[in-house]
KEZA-711437 format. One line per 2 residues: number of its first residue (from 1); their letters; for each residue z, x, y of C-alpha. Coordinates in nm, 3 decimals, padded with zeros to 5 digits, m for minus. Each point is the difference from the previous one (the first is absolute). Layout:
N
NUM> a> Z/X/Y; ...
This chain:
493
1> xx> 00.000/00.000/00.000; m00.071/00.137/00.371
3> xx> 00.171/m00.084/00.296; m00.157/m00.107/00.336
5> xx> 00.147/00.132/00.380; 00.244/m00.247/00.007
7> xx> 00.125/00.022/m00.362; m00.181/m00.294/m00.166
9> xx> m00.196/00.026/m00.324; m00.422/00.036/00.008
11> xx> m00.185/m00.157/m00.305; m00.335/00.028/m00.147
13> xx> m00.270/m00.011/00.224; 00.206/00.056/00.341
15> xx> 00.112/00.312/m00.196; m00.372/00.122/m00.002
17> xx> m00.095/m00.119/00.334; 00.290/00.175/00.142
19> xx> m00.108/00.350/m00.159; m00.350/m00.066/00.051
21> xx> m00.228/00.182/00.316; m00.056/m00.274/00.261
23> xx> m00.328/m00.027/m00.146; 00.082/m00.061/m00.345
25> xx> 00.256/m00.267/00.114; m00.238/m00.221/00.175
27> xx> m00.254/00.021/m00.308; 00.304/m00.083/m00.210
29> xx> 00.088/m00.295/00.260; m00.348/m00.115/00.024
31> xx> m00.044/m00.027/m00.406; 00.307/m00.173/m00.031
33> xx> m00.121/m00.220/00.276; m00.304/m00.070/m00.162
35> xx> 00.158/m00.074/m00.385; 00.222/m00.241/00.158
37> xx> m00.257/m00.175/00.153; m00.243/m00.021/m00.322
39> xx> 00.332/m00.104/m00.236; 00.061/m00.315/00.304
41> xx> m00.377/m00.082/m00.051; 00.029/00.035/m00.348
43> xx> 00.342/m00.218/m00.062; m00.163/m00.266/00.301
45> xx> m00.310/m00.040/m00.224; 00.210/m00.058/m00.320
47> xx> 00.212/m00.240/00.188; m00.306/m00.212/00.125
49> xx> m00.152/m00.005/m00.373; 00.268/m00.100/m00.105
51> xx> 00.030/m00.267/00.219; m00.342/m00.087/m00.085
53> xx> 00.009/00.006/m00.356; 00.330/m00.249/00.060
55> xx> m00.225/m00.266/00.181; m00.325/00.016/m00.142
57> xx> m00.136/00.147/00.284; m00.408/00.064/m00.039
59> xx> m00.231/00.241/00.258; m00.124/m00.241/00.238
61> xx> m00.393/00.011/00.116; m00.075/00.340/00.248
63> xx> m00.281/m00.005/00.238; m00.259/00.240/m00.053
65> xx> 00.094/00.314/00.293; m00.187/00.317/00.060
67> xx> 00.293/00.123/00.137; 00.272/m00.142/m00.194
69> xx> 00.243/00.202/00.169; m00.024/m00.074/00.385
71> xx> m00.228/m00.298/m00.051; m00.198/00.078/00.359
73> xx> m00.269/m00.203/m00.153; 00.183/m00.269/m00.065
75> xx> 00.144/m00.008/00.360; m00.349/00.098/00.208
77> xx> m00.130/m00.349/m00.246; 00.251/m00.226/00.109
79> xx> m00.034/00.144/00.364; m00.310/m00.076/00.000
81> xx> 00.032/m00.346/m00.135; 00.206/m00.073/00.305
83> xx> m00.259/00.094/00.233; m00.246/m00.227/m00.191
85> xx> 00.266/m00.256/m00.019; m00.020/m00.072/m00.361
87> xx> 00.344/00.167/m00.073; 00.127/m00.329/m00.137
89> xx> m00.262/m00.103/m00.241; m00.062/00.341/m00.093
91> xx> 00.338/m00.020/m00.199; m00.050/m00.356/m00.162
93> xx> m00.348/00.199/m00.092; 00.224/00.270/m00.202
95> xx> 00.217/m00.237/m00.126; m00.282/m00.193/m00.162
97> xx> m00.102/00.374/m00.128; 00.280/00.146/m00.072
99> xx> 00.285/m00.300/m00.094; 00.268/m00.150/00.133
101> xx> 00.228/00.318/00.038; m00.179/00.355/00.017
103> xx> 00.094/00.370/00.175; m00.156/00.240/00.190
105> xx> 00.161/00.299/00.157; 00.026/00.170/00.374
107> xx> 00.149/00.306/00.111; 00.152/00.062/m00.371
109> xx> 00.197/m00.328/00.025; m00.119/m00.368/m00.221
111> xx> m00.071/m00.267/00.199; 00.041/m00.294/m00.276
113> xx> m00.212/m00.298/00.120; 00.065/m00.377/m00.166
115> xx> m00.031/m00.365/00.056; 00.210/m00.082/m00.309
117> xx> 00.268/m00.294/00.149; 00.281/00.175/m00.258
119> xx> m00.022/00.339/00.125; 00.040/m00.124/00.354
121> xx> 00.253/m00.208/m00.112; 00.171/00.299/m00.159
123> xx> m00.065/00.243/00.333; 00.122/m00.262/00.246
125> xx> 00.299/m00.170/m00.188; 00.082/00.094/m00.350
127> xx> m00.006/00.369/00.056; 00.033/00.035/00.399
129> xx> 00.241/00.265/m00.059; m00.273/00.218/m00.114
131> xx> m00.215/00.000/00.286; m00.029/00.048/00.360
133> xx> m00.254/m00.012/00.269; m00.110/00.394/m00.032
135> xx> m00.004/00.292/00.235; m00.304/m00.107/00.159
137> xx> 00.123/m00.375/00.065; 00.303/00.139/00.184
139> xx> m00.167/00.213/00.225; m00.244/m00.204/00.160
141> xx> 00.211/m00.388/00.191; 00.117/m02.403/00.994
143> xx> m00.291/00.069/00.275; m00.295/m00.222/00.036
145> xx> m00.382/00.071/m00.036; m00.085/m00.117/00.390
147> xx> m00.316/m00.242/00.041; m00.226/00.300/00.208
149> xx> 00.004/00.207/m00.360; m00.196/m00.261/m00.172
151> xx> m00.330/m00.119/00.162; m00.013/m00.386/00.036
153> xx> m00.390/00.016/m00.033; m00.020/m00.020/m00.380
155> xx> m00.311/00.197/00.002; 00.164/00.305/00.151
157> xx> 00.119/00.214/m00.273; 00.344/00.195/00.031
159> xx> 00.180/00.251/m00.221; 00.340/m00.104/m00.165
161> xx> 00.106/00.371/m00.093; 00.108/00.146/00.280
163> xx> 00.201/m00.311/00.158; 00.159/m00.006/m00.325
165> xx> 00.097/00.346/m00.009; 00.120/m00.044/00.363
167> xx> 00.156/m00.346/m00.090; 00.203/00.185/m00.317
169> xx> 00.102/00.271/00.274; 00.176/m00.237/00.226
171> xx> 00.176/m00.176/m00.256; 00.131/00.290/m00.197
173> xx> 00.082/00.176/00.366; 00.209/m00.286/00.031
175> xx> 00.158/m00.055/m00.294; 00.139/00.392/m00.011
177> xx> 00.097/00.021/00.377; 00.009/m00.371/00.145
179> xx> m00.229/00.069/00.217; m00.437/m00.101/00.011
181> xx> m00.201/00.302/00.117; m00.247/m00.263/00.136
183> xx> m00.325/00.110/m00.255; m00.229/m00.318/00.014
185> xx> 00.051/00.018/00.355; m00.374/m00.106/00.097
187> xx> m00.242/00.215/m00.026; 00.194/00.365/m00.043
189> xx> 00.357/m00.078/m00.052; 00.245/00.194/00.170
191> xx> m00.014/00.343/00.108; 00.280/00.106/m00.272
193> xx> m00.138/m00.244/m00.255; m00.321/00.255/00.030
195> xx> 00.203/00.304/m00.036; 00.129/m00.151/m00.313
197> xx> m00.256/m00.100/m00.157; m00.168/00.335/00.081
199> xx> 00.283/00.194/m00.162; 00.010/m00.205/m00.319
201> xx> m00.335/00.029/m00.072; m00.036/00.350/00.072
203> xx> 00.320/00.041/m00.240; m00.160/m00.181/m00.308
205> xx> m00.394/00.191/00.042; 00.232/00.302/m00.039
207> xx> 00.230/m00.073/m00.205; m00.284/m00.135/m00.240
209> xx> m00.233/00.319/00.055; 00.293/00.232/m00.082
211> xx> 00.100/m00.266/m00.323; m00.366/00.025/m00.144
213> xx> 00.012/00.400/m00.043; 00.271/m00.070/m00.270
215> xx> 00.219/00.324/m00.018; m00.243/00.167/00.254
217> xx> 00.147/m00.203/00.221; 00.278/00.215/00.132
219> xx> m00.287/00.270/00.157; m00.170/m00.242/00.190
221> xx> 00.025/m00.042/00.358; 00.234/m00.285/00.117
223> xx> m00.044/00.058/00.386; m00.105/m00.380/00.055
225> xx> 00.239/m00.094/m00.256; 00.294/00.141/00.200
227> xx> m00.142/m00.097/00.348; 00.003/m00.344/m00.146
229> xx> 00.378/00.019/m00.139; 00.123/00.127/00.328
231> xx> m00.142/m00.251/00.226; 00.153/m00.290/m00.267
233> xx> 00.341/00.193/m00.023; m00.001/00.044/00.400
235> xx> m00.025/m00.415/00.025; 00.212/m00.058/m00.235
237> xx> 00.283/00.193/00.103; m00.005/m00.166/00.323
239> xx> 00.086/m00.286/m00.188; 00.263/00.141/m00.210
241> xx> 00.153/00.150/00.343; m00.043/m00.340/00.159
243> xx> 00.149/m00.183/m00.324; 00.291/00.287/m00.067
245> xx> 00.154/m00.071/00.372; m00.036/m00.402/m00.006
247> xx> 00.158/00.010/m00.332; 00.286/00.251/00.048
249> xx> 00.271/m00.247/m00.001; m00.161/m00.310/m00.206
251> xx> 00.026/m00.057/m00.346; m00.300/m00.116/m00.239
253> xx> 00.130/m00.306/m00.071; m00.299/m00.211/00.186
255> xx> m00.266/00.274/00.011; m00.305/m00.104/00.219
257> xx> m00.268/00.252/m00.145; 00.018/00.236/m00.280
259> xx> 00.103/00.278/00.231; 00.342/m00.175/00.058
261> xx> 00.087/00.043/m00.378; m00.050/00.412/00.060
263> xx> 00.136/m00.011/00.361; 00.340/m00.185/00.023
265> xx> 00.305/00.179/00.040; 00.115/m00.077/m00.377
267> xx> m00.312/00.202/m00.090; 00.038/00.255/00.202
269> xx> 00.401/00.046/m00.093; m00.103/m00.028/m00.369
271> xx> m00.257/00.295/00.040; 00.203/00.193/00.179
273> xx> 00.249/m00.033/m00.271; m00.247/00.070/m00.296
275> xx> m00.214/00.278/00.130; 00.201/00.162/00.351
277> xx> m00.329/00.067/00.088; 00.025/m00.118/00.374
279> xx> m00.260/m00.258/00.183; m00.273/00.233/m00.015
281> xx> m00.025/m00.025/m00.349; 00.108/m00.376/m00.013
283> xx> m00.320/m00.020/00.268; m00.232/00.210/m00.291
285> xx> 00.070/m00.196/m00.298; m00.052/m00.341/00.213
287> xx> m00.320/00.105/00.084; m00.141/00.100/m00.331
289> xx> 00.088/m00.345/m00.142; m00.090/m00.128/00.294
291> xx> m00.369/00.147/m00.018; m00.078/m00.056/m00.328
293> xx> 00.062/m00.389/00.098; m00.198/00.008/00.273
295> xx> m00.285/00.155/m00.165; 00.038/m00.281/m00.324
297> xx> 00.062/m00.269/00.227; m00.344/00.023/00.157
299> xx> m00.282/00.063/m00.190; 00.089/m00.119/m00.353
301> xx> 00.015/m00.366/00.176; m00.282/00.048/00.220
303> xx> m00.240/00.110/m00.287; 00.139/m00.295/m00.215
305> xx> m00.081/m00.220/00.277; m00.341/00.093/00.068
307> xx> m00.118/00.031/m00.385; 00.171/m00.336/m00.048
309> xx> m00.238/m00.141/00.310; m00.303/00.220/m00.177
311> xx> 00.005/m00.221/m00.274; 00.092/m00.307/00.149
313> xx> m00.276/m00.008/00.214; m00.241/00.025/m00.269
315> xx> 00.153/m00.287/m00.167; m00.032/m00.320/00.202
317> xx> 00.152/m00.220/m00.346; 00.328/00.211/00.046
319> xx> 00.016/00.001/00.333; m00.006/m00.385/00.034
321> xx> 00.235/m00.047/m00.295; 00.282/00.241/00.185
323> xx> m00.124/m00.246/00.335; 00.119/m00.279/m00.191
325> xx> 00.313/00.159/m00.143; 00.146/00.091/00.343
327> xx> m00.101/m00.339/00.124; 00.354/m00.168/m00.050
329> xx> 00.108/00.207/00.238; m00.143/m00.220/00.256
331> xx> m00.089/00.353/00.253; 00.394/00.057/m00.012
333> xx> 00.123/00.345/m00.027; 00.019/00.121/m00.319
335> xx> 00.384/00.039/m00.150; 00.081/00.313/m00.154
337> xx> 00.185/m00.028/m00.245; m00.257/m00.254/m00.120
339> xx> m00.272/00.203/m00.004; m00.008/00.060/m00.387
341> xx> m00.062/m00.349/m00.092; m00.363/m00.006/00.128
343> xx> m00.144/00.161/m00.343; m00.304/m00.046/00.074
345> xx> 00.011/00.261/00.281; 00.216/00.162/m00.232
347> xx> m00.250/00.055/m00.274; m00.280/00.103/00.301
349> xx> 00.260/00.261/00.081; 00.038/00.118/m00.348
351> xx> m00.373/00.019/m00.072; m00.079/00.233/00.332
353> xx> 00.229/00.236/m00.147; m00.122/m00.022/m00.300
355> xx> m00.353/00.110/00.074; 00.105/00.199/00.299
357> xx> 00.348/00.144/m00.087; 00.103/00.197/00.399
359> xx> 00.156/00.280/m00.197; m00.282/00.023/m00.316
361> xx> 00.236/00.315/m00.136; 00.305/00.120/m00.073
363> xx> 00.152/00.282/m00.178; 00.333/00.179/m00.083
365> xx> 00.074/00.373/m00.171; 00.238/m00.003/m00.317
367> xx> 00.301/00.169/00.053; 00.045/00.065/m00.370
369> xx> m00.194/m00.010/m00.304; m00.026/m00.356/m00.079
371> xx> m00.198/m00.226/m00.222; m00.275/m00.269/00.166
373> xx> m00.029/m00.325/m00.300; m00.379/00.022/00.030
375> xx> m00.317/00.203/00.048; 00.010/00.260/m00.292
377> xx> m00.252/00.004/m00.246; m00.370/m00.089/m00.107
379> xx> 00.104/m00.390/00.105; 00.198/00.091/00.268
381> xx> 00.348/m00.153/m00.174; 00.203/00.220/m00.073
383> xx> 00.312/00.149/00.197; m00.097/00.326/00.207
385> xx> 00.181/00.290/00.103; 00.072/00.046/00.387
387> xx> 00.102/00.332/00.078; 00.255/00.082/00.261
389> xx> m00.223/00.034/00.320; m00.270/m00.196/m00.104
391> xx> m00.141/m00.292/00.202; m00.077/m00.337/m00.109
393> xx> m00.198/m00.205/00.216; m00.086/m00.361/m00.039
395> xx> m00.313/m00.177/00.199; 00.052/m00.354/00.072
397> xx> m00.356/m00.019/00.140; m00.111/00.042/m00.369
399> xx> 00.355/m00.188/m00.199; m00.086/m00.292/00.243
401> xx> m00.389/m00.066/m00.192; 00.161/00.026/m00.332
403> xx> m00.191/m00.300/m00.150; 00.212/m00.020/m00.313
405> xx> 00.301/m00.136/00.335; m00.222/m00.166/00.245
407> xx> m00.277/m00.128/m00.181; m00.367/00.101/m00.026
409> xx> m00.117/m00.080/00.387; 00.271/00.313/00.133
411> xx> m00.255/00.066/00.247; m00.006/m00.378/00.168
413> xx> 00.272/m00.147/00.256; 00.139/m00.271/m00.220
415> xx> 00.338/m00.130/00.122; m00.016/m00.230/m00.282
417> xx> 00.102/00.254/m00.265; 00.333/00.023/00.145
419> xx> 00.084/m00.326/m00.108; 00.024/00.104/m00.354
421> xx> 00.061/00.349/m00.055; 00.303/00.207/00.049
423> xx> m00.078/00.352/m00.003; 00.351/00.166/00.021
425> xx> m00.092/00.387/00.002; m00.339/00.029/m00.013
427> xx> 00.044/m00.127/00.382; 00.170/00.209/00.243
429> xx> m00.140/00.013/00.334; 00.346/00.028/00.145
431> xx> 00.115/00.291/m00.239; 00.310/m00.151/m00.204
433> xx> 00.378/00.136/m00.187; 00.196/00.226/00.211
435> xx> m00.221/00.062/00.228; m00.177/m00.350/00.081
437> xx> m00.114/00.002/00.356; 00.252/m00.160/00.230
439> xx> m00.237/m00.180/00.244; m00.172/m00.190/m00.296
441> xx> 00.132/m00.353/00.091; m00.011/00.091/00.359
443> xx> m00.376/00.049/m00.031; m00.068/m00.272/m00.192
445> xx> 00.181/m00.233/00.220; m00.176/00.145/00.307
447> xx> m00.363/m00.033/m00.201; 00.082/m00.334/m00.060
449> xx> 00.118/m00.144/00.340; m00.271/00.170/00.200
451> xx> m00.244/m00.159/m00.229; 00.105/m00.352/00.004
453> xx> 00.031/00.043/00.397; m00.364/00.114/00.000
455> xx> m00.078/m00.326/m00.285; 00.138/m00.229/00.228
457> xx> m00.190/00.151/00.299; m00.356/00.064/m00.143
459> xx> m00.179/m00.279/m00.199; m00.266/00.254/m00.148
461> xx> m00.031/00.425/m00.050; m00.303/00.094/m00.077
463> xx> m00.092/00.385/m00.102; m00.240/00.157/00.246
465> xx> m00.293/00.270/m00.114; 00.093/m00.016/m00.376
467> xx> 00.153/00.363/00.026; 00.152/00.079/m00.365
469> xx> 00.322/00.127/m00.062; m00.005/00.399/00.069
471> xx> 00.332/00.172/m00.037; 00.113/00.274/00.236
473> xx> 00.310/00.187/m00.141; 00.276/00.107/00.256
475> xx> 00.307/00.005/m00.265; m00.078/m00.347/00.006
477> xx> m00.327/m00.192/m00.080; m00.182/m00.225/00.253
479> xx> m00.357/m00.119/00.082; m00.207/00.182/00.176
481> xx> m00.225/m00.248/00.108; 00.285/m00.153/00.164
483> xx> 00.074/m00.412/m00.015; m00.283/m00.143/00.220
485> xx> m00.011/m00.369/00.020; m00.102/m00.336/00.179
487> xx> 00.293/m00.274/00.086; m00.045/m00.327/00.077
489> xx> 00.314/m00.157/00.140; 00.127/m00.353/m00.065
491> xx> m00.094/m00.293/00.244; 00.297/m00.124/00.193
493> x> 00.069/m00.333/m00.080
């Protein structure tokens, strides 16, 4: 036995090291460095066969890659695709190629791709534990439509996108700080209702551009991105400033806005308590919840709104039927609460977001090995093996044209076939489990009344040019071609 400087015994390969030249200590270190980390690959792959061999587990189908490593190919394709903007049918082309669950892989990491209902069952509820959103996920973030925004010459034709989009801004403005920015002020809107709008949309083009390079996407310039962020964090500090002072000494027992609940000096005691991180910090994690509302609260609703309009103003039949369901309303306001017994309008609502789903994608990374019920072998039934740091990613664009759950005419608005068909998982346009998103009834409630206002208003909407559907992907998916339309209003009687 030797003895170190202070006394203390020295064992096996410190021993060596210790009489070793510098140089033959680091080649000592780095070998030892290098069997440890081939005996943790090693023992990792024996643990994950065994695990397979435990559930049945089968290879599920790979896409053919040149570069099955980095997989530029498969990313400069799907760039591409987005350009052309054929990104969405692209993957219901694979899927009809390659099965309901298949792989590919990008930057030495499997991107696991399926429209199986269990395995997004499993990813969002059962096994929620396993997943989160992924590295790249975390990195990136009751007004009234006024009579000059609709022409009353029923000829004149008039886009319903953007006064939606500014409609959804004013409402969800409100909502979170009790206070309208004044967007469908006509024709512009209000000079801060501009900047907003400005700053949100230059936030999701960037966010989206850096999103589509995949794990490229921490290289690529963000300069937009951040000029974006800071001129949305700038506004809404003001109102956290504004909200933190009027709320210093009140409670949250009758909030007026959803800043109230983060605000009121019960909050701000029981923040102080938990974290002693001071107001600045109290002001920083306001505003990230606060932004990520802000930037749900407007466009999902808004696209939902103007797809829902698409349709219905190529479908005279449904439009009349939802004329006559509202009509025992008599032109009074409708009541909130009973907003969900029009299912009629329901069903309409269901079906644009079934053939236009805002958010077409969604993913999460596995946080351990885990087992997916479906998508392994030649049929595609078997369990599969997810590997710690693999992606799964499920595309609602395709899931929602599943024939074998919505019936052979996928590709038709049909209200009807929500009348008899209850598709539980395979239909998710609002995510669901854990991590369901908040504002669901919020925006379905706000879909609704603003289209029963506009049913009792308008006795026809008629599509104008026959522009298709064209989808432009910003994180989420709109139309292109925008929501161009004729109204004719009701006679006054």
């Amino acid at each position: 036995m030797h003895l170190s400087q202070d006394g203390q015994p020295v064992h096996g390969l410190v021993k060596i090291v210790l009489q070793s030249s510098a140089g033959t200590a680091l080649k000592l270190l780095l070998g030892l460095l290098v069997v440890i980390r081939l005996a943790t690959r090693a023992l990792r792959s024996r643990r994950r066969r065994r695990l397979a061999r435990a559930n049945f587990c089968e290879p599920t189908t790979r896409v053919p890659q040149r570069d099955p490593i980095l997989g530029i190919g498969i990313l400069q394709a799907e760039l591409e695709k987005v350009e052309r903007q054929t990104y969405l049918e692209s993957f219901r082309e694979r899927y009809d190629r390659y099965g309901r669950t298949w792989a590919y892989k990008t930057m030495n990491k499997l991107t696991i791709n399926t429209i199986e209902p269990e395995n997004i069952e499993y990813v969002l509820k059962t096994g929620y534990h396993c997943f989160d959103l992924g590295q790249n996920r975390m990195d990136v973030i009751e007004p009234s439509i006024e009579a000059g925004h609709i022409p009353k010459d029923v000829s004149t034709p008039v886009d319903l996108t953007p006064l939606f989009g500014r409609f959804t801004l004013d409402s969800s403005w409100d909502l979170i700080f009790g206070k309208a920015i004044d967007a469908l002020g006509f024709p512009t809107g209000s000079q801060q209702a501009v900047e907003v709008e400005d700053a949100l949309s230059c936030i999701l083009a960037r966010t989206y551009d850096c999103m589509t390079r995949g794990h490229m996407a921490v290289w690529w310039p963000r300069k937009g991105h951040r000029d974006g962020l800071k001129k949305m964090h700038d506004m809404i500090d003001r109102e956290i400033s504004d909200a933190l002072n009027r709320n210093a000494s009140s409670s949250a027992e009758d909030p007026q806005c959803m800043i109230d609940l983060f605000t009121s000096a019960q909050a701000q005691e029981k923040f102080n308590s938990e974290h002693n991180g001071g107001t600045e910090t109290l002001k920083r994690m306001i505003r990230v919840q606060l932004s990520h509302i802000v930037l749900a609260g407007r466009d999902t609703t808004a696209i939902l709104l103007s797809n829902l309009f698409l349709e219905l103003s190529k479908n005279p039949r449904v439009w009349k039927k939802l004329v006559d369901e509202v009509a025992p309303l008599e032109g009074k306001l409708p009541i909130v609460s009973k907003l969900g017994s029009f299912r009629y309008l329901r069903h309409c609502i269901n079906e644009a977001l079934r053939l236009h789903p805002p958010a077409p994608l969604n993913n999460r990374r596995a946080t351990k090995d885990v087992v997916l019920p479906r998508g392994g072998g030649p049929q595609g039934d078997s369990p599969i093996l997810v590997r710690e740091g693999d992606e799964v990613t499920f595309h609602l664009h395709t899931l929602n044209r599943r024939e074998e759950y919505f019936g052979p005419d996928v590709d038709e608005f049909v209200p009807e076939r929500w009348e008899h068909i209850n598709p539980d998982w395979s239909f998710v346009p609002f995510s669901a489990g854990r991590r369901t998103c908040i504002g669901r009834q919020f925006a379905l409630d706000e879909a609704s009344y603003v289209t029963e206002r506009l049913l009792q208003t308008f006795e026809e909407v008629n599509q104008h040019g026959n522009r298709p559907w064209v989808e432009e992907l910003r994180i989420l998916a709109s139309n292109s071609n925008g929501t161009v339309v004729t109204m004719k209003r009701k006679a006054i009687t």
